[in-house]
C-alpha positions in Angstrom: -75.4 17.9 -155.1 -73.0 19.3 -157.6 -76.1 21.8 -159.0 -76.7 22.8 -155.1 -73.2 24.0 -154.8 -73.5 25.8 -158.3 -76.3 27.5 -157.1 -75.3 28.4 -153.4 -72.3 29.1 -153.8 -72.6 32.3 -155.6 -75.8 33.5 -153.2 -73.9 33.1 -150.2 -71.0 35.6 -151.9 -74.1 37.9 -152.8 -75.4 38.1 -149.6 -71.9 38.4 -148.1 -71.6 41.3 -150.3 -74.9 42.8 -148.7 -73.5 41.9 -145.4 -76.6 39.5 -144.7 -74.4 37.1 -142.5 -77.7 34.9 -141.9 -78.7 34.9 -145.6 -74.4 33.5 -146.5 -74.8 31.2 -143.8 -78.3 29.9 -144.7 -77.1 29.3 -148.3 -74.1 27.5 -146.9 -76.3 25.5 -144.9 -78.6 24.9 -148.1 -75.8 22.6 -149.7 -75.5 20.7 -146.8 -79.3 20.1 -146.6 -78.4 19.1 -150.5 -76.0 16.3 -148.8 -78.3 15.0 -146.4 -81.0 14.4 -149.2 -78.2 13.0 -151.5 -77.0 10.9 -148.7 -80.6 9.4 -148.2 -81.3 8.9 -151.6 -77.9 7.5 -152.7 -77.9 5.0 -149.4 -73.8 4.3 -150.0 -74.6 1.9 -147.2 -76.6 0.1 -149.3 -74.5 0.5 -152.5 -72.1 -1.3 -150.5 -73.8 -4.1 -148.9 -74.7 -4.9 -153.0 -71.3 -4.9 -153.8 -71.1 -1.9 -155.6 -67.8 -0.3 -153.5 -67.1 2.3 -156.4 -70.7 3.7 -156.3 -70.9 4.0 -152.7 -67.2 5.9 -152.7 -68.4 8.0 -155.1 -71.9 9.2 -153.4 -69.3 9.3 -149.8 -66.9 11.6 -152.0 -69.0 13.9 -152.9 -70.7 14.7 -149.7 -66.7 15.3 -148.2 -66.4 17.6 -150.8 -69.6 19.4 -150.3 -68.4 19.7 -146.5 -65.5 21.1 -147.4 -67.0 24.0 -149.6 -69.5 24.5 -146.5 -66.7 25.2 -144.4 -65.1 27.6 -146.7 -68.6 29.1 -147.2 -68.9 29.4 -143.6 -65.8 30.5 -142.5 -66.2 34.1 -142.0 -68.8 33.2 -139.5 -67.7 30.5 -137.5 -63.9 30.2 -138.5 -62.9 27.5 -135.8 -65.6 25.3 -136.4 -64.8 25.4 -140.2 -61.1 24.7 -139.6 -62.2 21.6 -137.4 -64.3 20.4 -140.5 -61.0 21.2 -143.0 -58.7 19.5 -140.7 -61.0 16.3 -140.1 -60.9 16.1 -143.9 -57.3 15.4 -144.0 -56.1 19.4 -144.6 -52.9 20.5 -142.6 -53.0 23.7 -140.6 -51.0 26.0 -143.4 -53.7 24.6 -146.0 -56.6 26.0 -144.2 -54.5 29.4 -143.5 -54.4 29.7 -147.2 -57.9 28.8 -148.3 -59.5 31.7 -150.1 -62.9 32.1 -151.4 -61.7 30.9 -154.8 -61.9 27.6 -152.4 -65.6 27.4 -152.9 -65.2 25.4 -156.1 -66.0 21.8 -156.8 -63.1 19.7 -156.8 -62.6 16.3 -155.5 -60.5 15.8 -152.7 -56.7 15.0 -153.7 -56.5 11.1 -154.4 -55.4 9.0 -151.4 -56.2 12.0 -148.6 -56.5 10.3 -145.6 -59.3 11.5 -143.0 -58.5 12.5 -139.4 -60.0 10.7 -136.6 -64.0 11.6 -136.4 -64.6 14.0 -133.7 -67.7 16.1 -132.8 -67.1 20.0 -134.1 -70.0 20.7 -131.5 -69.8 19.8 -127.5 -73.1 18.3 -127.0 -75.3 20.7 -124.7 -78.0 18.5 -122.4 -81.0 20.1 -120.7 -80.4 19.3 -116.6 -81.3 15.3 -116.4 -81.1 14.5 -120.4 -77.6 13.0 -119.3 -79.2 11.0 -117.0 -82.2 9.7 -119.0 -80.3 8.7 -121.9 -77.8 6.8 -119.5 -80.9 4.6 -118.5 -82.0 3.8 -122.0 
């Protein structure tokens, strides 16, 4: 996950630069393709189920913090959505008004930050009737 970032993080400034707004955010969205995979193949829910609590915090860890670069790397895109992601990860208001691109590094997320309340950054669009056919199910 840590090589994804490595590698994205410097296209999606590239193509920035070149004002290709699709390629930036397509490289953001590569790392967090990178945590989806890592997140399969890790299974933390498993590690913990074994017993192994310091694994699975670790794998969880390090797909926050590969969130959080995403939303830097995405912020001059879709600013509001990326400040929903910073504040859900425990960062005030004045600490996402200060977050630069030198932001976009790896770095774990400050011992003991506690995590806001999970809440969905996207409303949920239905199709007419998908409401209702999922409320039968």
């Amino acid at each position: 996950l840590r090589s994804a970032v490595a590698e994205m993080v410097p296209k999606c400034a590239a193509a920035y630069e070149e004002l290709d707004f699709r390629g930036a955010g397509e490289a953001a969205l590569e790392i967090a393709r990178a945590g989806n995979k890592y997140m399969d193949e890790s299974a933390p829910w498993g590690l913990f189920k074994e017993g192994k609590v310091e694994e699975g915090c670790a794998v969880l860890l390090s797909i926050l913090e590969a969130t959080r670069i995403c939303a830097v790397l995405l912020s001059p895109i879709v600013p509001g959505v990326s400040q929903k992601v910073y504040s859900q990860l425990g960062f005030s208001e004045d600490a996402w008004r200060s977050v630069s691109w030198g932001d976009a590094v790896w770095r774990d997320l400050p011992e003991g930050q506690a995590l806001a309340e999970p809440v969905p950054v996207f409303e949920r669009l239905d199709l007419p009737g998908e409401a209702e056919d999922r409320a039968k199910k």
